[in-house]
Each structure stands twice: as C-alpha cells, then as structure tokens.
N, C-alpha and C positions, 0 to 999 in steps of 0.2 A: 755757433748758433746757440742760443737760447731756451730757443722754444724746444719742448721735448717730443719724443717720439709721437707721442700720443696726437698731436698736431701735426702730423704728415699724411697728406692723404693717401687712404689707403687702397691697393689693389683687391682685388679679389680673390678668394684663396685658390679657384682654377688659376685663376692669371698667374698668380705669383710662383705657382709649382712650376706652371710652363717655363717660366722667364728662368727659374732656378737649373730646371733640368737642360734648355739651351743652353746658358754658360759653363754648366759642366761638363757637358757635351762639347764644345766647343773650345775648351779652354779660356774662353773669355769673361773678364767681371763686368762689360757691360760698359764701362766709361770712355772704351777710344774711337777715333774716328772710324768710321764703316770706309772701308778701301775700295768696296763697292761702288760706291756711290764717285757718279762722275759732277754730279750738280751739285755745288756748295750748298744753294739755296733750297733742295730738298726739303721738303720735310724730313727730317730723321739719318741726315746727311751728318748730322751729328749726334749719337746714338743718346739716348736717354739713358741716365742713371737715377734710378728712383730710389738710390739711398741716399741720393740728393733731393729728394721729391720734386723729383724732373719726370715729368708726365707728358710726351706732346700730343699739341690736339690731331686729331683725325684730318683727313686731307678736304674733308666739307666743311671742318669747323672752320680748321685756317681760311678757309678759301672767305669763306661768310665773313668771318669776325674782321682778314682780310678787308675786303669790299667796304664791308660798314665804314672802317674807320676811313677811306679812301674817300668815301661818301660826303663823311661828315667832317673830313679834314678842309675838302673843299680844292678848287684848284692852285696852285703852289703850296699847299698847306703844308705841314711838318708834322708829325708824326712820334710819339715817342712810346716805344714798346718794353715795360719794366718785365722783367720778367718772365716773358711773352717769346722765345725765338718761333713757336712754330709760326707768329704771327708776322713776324720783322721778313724769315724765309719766304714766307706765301706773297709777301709785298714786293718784292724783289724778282720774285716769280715771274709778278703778273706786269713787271718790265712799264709798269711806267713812271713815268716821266714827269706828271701832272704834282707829286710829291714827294715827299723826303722822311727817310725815317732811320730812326736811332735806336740801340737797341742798347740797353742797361739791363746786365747780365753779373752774376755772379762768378759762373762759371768761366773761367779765360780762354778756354776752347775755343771762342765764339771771338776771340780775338783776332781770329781769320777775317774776320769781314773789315778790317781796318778802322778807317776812322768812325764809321758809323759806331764801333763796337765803343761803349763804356762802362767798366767795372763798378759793381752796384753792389752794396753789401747794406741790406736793410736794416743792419744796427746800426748806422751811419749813414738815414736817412738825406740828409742835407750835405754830404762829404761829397762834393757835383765838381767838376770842372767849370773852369770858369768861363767858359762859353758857352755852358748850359744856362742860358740867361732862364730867370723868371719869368713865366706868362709868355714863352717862346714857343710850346704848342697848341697846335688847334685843338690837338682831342690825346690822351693818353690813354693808354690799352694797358691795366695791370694785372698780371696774378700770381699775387702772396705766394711763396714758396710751402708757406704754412695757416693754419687752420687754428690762427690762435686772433685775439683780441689784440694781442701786443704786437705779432707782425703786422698786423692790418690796420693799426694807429701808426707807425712806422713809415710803412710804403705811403699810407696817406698823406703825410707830409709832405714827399717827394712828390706823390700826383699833384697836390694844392699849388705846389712849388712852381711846379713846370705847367701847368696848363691855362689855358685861357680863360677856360670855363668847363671843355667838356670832357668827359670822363666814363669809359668804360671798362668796368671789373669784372674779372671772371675769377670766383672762387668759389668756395662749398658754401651749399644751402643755408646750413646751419649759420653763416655769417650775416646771413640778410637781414638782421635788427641792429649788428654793429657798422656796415654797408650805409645803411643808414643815418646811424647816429652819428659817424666820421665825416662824411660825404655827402649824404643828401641822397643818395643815389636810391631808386625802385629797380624790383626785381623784374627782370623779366620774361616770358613764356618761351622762347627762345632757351633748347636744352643743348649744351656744348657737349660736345660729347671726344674721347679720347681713342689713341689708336690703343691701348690695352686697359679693359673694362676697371673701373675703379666703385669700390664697394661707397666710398664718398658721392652722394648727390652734389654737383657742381651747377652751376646756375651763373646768367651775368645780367649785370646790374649797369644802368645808365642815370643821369642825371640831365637826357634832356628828350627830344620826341625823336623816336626810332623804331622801325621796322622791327626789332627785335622784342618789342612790347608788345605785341600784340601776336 
C-alpha cells in the first residue's frame, strides 16, 4: 500500500489499549478466524485487523446500510460490496433471495465465501475479472481502506466501472469535498457508526434520493 499511516482511520486511544491488552492477554494478533463463531456470515465471524484498517460496522450499521442497498438494488438486483464485508455478511444474513451480491476484498480470508468472494487490491483499480461486466450493478457500497485523496480516486474508478448509476460510500468526514469532486455524491445525516469507537468521524455519502439523507 501506498498511502501512509497517517491515512488509516484511527481508533481511539481507550479502544486501542483495550484491543492491545486482549491480544496480549490472549496470545492473539488479531487477524485469524474466531473458532467461536458458528456463522460465516457473522459479523465479526472474521476478526477485524486494524493494522489493515479493517474496522467493522456495528451490527445496526450492517443491518441499515444492509437494507438500504437491498432497497435500492431493487428486485433481482445485484449488489456489489468493495471493501465493505460487514455489509456483503449482513446480506447473506438476511437470507434473501430477491438479490445477489459480490464482495471485492483484499483480504483472502473472505475467500471462504466462494465465488461471490473477489480479490480487490485498490492500486489496481480496473485489475476485475472478466465477468465483472461494466454497469453490471444496481447500486455499489464502498469504503476506502484509507483516508487519503489517492485511495478514493482509485476505488472510484472501480465504483464508475461497475455501477449503473448508483452509488453509496462510507468513509471519513473529512472526505466529503473529494466524495464529491470524484462522484457527485452528497453527505449524509445518516451516522455509521463501528463495533470499536474510532477517533475518525465517518459519514456516507449517496448520489441519489435516500432515506439516509435526511
């Protein structure tokens, strides 16, 4: 990756002692599968590494952001979730059947989910398989691994690429003039919020009428 530390959103300094003194405690760094967990689909069924700034959303957020796109995908719609598993999980969740979604991930973990699973590596925006046709989904669900200008020109090529039109991003505040400038996309009052508190204000952004604007 590129982009430097300074561009990773960041926890807060309670959060982050806690997280530290768990895996001490436990012997663990945080990046393998929770044995715990009997449900793939989980949230958190695959543990978050946030020295990957891997954040997942809170189980309201998923559920909401969820919904939305399910909404706005429309009936058979397709779905395409960059960056996003707690979103692609909470889909899968809620078992239906009405639509189809894909998850472009970096991390190969997530390569459990099979075919739906496709390796995504945002300096190699346009690097797609070739049955990721062009203007193949309804609505795209992104969010930037990082907090810089150059990831989020990056992923935006991949949204432009894959979507039909519509488009919803979840990343920090501070992006919402470049959110704009790449995308078109407005902010919205809609506050996503994470299963461990992040010192970054995060915010998502849409490019058409939604519940979340308001």
């Amino acid at each position: 990756m590129s982009d430097s530390e300074d561009d990773v959103p960041q926890l807060s300094a309670a959060t982050l002692a806690a997280l530290q003194e768990f895996y001490s405690e436990s012997g663990r760094t945080g990046p393998e599968l929770d044995s715990t967990q009997t449900d793939k689909f989980c949230v958190g069924a695959v543990e978050e590494d946030w020295r990957m700034s891997q954040f997942w959303y809170s189980e309201d957020t998923a559920t909401r952001l969820a919904e939305e796109v399910m909404q706005q995908a429309g009936q058979h719609g397709r779905i395409a979730c960059i960056s996003a598993p707690s979103v692609y999980q909470k889909l899968k969740r809620l078992e239906s059947t009405s639509v189809s979604a894909v998850l472009l991930e970096f991390d190969r973990r997530f390569a459990a989910y099979g075919d739906e699973f496709v390796f995504y590596d945002y300096n190699n925006p346009l690097c797609l398989p070739e049955d990721l046709l062009p203007q193949s989904f309804d609505i795209v669900i992104a969010d930037p691994p990082y907090l810089s200008e150059e990831c989020l020109s990056k992923v935006a090529l991949t949204v432009k690429y894959l979507t039909k039109g519509k488009i919803l991003l979840c990343t920090g505040a501070i992006m919402e003039e470049h959110a704009g400038k790449l995308m078109d996309l407005k902010i919205c009052r809609f506050l996503p919020k994470h299963n461990h508190n992040l010192a970054n204000e995060f915010r998502c952004y849409v490019n058409y009428e939604s519940s979340l604007l308001s």
